[in-house]
C-alpha positions in Angstrom: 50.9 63.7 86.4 51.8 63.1 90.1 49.6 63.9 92.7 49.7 64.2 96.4 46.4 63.5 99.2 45.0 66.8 100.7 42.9 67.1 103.9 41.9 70.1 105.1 40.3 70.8 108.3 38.8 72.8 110.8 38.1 72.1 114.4 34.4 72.2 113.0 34.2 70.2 109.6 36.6 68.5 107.0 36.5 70.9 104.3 38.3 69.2 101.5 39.7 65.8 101.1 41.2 64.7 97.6 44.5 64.3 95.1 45.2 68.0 94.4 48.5 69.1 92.1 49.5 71.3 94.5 49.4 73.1 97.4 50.2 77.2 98.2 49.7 77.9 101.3 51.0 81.2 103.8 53.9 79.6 105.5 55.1 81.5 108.7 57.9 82.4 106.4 56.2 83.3 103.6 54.0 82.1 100.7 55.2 78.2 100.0 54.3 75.7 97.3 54.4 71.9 97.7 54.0 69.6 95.0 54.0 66.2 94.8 57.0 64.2 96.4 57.6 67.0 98.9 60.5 66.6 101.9 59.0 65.6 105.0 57.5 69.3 106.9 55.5 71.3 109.4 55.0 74.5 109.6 52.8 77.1 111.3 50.5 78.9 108.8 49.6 82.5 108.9 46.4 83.8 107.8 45.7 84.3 104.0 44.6 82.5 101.1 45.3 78.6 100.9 45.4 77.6 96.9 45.5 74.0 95.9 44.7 72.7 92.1 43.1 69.5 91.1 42.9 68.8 87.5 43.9 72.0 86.3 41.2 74.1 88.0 42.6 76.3 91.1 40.5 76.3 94.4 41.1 78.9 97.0 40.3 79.2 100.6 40.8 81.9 103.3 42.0 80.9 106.4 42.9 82.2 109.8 45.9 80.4 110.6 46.7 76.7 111.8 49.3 73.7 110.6 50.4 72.5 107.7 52.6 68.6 107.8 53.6 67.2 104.9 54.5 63.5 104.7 55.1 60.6 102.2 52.3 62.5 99.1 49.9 63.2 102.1 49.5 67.2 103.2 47.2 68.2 106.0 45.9 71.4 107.0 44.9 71.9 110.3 43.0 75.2 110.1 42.2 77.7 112.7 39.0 78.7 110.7 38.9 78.4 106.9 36.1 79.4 104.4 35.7 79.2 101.0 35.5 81.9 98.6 32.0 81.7 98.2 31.2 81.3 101.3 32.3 85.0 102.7 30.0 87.8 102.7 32.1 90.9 101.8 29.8 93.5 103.0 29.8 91.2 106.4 33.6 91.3 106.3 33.6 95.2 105.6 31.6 95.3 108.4 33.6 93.3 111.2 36.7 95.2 110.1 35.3 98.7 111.1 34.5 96.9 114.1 37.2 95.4 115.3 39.2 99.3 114.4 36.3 100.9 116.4 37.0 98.2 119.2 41.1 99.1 119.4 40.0 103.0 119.2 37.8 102.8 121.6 39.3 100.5 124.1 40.0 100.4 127.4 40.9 98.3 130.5 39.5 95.5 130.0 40.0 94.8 126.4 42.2 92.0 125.2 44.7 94.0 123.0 46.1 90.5 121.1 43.0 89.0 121.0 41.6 92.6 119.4 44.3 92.7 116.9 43.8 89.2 116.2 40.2 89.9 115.6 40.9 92.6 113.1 43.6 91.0 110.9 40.9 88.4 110.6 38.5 90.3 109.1 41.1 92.0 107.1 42.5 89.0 105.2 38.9 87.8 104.6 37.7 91.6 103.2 41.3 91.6 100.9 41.6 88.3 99.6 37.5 88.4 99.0 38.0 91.4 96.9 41.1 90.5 95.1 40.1 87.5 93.7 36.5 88.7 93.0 38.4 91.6 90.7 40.6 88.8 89.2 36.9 87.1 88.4 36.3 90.0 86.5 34.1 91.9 89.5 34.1 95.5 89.6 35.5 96.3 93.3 33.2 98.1 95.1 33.2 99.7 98.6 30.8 98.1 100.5 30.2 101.4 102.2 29.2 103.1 99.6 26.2 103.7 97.9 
């Protein structure tokens, strides 16, 4: 089977180099797939879940926004943040949601509107993506508020 180079990265670590199958990621048009062979491309990404497989198994990474360039069988991600799926705290996420909504109900003069609606779609595609694919693991969801 064909494969294609992925490098992902942050502005504070490489977070995955290797031949992957495949590559989803949140296009600023949508959701697109690149395989192997791909026409040349760049595009802004959105935040939401990257996917890219490797030898049948899927891996799956939240980020915040960024690049993506395809060229020749190399894709790289330049990432605004990005953070595995294991590596997010979903109570934590619960909890920076309610604050960044507290924040925007609350604000006044000399908040930063865009940067406070950045803030909270953030922490919102961390808390949904976290819990969807935590259900699709076969996790109960849960409110993290709740007792």
């Amino acid at each position: 089977m064909a494969t294609m180079r992925l490098e992902i990265v942050t502005g504070e670590r490489l977070l995955y180099e290797g031949d992957v199958d495949m590559v989803v990621a949140p296009g600023s048009e949508g959701e697109m797939t690149v395989l192997p062979h791909h026409a040349a491309l760049m595009t802004m990404l959105l935040p939401g879940e990257l996917r890219y497989g490797a030898e049948g198994q899927d891996s799956f990474l939240v980020i915040t926004g960024g690049f993506m360039q395809v060229t020749g069988d190399t894709v790289t991600v330049l990432a605004d943040a990005a953070e595995r799926m294991e590596e997010i705290d979903e109570a934590r996420a619960h909890e920076a949601v309610q604050r960044a909504q507290e924040r925007l109900a609350h604000r006044g003069d000399d908040i930063d509107l865009e940067r406070a609606l950045h803030s909270l779609r953030r922490a919102q595609v961390r808390l949904e993506i976290t819990r969807r694919r935590r259900r699709g693991a076969g996790a109960p969801e849960r409110d993290p508020g709740s007792q």
